[in-house]
Residue frames as qw, qx, qy, qz and C-alpha x, y, z in Angstrom:
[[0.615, -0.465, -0.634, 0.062, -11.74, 18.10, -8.81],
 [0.396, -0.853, 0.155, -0.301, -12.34, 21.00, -5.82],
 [0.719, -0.157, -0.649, 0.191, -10.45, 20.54, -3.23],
 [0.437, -0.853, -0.280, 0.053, -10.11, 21.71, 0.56],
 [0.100, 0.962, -0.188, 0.174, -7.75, 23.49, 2.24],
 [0.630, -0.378, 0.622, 0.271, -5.80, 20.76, 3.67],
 [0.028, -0.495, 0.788, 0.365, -5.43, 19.40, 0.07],
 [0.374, 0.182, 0.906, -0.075, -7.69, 16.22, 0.62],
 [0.365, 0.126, -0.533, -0.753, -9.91, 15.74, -2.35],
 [0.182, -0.214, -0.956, 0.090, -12.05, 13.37, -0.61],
 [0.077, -0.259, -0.401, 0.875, -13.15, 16.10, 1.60],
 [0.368, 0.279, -0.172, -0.870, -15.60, 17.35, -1.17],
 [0.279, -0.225, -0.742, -0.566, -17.57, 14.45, -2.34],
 [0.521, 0.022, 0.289, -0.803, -21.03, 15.17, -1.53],
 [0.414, 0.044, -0.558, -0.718, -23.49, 12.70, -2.06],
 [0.741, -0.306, 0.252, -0.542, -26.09, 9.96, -0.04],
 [0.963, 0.030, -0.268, 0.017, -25.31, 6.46, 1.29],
 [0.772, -0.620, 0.080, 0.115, -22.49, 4.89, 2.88],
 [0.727, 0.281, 0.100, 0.619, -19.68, 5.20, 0.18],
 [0.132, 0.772, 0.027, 0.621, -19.83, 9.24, 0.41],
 [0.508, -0.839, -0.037, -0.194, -20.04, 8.89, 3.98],
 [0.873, -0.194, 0.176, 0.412, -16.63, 6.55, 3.98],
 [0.447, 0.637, 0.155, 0.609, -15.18, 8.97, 1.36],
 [0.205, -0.851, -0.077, -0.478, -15.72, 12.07, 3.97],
 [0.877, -0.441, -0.069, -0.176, -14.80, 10.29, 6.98],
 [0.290, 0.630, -0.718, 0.059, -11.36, 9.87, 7.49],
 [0.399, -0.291, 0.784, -0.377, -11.58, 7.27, 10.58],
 [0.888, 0.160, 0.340, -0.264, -14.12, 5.43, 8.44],
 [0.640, 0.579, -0.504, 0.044, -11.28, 5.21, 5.39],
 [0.183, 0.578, -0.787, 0.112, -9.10, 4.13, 7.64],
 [0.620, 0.059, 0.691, -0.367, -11.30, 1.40, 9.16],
 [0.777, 0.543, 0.011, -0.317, -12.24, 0.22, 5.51],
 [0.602, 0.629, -0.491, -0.018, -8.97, 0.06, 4.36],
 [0.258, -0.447, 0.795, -0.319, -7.63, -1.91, 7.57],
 [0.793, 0.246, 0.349, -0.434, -10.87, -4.28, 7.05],
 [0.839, 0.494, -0.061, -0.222, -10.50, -4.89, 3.56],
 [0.419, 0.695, -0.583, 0.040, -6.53, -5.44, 3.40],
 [0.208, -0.270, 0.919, -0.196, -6.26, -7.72, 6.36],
 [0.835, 0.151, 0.413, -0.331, -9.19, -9.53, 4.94],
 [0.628, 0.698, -0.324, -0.111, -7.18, -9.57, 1.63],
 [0.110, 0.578, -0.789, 0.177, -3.78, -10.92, 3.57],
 [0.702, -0.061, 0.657, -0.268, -6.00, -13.61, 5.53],
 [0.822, 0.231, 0.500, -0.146, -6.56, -15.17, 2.04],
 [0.623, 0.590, -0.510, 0.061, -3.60, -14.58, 0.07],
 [0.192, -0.643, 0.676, -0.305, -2.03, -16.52, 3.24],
 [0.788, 0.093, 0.418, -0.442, -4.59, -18.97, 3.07],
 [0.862, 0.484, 0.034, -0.148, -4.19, -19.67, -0.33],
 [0.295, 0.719, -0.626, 0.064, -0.31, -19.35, -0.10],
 [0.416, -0.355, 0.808, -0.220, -0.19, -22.64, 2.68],
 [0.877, 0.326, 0.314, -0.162, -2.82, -24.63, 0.15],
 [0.711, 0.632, -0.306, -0.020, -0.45, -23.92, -2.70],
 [0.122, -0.610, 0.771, -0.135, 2.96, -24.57, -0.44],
 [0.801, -0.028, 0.558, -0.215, 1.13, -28.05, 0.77],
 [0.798, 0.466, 0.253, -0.284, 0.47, -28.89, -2.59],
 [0.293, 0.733, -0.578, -0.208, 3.56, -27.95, -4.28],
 [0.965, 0.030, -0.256, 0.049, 5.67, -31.05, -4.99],
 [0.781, -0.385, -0.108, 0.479, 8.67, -32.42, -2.51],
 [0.502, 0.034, 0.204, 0.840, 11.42, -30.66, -4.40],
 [0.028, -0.749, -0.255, -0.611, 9.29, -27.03, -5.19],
 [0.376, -0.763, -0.519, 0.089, 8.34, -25.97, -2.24],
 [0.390, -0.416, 0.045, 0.820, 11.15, -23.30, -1.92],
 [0.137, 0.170, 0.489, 0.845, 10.28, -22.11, -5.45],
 [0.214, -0.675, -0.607, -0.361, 6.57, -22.00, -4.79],
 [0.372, -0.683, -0.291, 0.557, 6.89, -20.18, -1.40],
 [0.142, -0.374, -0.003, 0.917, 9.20, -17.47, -2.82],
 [0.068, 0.168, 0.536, 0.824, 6.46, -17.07, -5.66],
 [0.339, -0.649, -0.681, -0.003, 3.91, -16.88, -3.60],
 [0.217, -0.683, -0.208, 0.666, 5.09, -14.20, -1.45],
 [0.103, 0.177, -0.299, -0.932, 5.85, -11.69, -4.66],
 [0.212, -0.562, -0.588, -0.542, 1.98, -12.71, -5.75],
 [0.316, -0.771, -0.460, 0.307, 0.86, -12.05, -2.38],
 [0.257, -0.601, -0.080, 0.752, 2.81, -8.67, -1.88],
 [0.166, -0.049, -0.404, -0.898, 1.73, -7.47, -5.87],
 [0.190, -0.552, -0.781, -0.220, -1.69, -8.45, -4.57],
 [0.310, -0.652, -0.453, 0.524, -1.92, -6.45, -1.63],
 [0.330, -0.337, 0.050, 0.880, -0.53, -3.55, -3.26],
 [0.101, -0.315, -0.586, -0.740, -3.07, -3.70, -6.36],
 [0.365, -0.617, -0.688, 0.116, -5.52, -4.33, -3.39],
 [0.353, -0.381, -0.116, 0.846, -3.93, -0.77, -2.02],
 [0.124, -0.065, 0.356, 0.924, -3.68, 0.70, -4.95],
 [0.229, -0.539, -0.658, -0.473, -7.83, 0.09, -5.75],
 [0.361, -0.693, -0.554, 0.287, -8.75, 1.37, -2.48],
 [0.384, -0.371, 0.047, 0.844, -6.96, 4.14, -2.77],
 [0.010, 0.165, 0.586, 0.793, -8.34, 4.98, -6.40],
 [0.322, -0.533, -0.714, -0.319, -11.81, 3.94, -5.37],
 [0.383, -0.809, -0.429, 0.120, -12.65, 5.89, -1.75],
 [0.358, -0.510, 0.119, 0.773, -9.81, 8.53, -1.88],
 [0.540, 0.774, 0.288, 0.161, -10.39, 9.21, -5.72],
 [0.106, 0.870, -0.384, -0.291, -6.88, 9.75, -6.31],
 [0.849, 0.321, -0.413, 0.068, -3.90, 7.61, -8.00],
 [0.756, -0.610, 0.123, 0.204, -1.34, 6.10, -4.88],
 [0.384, 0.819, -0.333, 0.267, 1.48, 7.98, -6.08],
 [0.373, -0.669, 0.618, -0.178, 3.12, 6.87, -2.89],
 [0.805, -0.115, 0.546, 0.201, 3.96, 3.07, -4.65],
 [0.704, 0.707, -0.053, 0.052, 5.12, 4.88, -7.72],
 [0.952, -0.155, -0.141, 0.224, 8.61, 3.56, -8.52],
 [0.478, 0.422, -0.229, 0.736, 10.36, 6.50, -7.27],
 [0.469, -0.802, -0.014, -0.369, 8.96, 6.90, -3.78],
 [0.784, -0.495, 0.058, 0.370, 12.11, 4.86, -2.21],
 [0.517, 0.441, 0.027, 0.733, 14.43, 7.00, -4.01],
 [0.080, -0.769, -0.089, -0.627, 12.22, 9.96, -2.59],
 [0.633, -0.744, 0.052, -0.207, 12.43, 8.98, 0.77],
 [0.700, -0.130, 0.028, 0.702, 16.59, 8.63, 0.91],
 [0.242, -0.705, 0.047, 0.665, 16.64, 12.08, -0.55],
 [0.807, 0.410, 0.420, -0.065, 17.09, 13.59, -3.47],
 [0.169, 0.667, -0.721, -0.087, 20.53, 12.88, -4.34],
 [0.885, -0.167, -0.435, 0.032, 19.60, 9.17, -2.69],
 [0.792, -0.358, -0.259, 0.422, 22.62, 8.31, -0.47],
 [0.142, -0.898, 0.064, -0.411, 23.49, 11.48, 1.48],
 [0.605, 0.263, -0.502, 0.560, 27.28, 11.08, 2.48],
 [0.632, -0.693, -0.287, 0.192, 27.98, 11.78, 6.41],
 [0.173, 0.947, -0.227, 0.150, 29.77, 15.16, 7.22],
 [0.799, 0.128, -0.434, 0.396, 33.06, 14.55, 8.58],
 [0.495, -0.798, -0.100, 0.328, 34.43, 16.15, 12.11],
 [0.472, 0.728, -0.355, 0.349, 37.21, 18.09, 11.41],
 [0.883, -0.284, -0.314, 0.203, 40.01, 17.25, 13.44],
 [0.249, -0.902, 0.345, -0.069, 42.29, 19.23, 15.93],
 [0.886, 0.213, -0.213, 0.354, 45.81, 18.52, 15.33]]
């Protein structure tokens, strides 16, 4: 796949209509993907207060916390497709060594000490 000189592989798809234009566009990606993800959180939220309601007396703790991990592997698959689909790349940034990457890479990165004057 070409790409430009920044890097962006998006940059290059050529082709008519409104996907290629979104594809080209940065400001329109990022308007798409803002669109589509808070439309995505309005109704895993939605659906998370129907299921909470519903749950019985004694669940409701259990359902909640399962709800949030569906919601938050939803969003992310929801990420991850957008990403695939108008970038045309894979979101390496939720592979499962991007919080490692961002601590460093050693991870935890000890604090020099002062030396002291005695």
């Amino acid at each position: 796949m070409p790409s430009n000189r920044a890097g962006d592989a998006t940059a290059s798809s050529q082709g008519k209509g409104w996907p290629s234009l979104v594809r080209r566009l940065s400001l329109a990606r990022l308007l798409v993907f803002f669109a589509i993800l808070l439309a995505g959180d309005i109704a895993a939220q939605l659906a998370r207060i129907w299921l909470i309601r519903r749950a019985p007396a004694g669940d409701a703790d259990r359902v909640s916390v399962a709800t949030a991990v569906v919601l938050a592997a939803f969003l992310l698959g929801t990420y991850a497709v957008l990403v695939r689909t108008l970038e045309r790349r894979k979101a390496h940034e939720l592979a499962p060594g991007a919080i490692q990457g961002m601590a460093g890479k050693d991870g935890w990165i000890p604090m020099r000490r002062r030396a002291t004057r005695s």
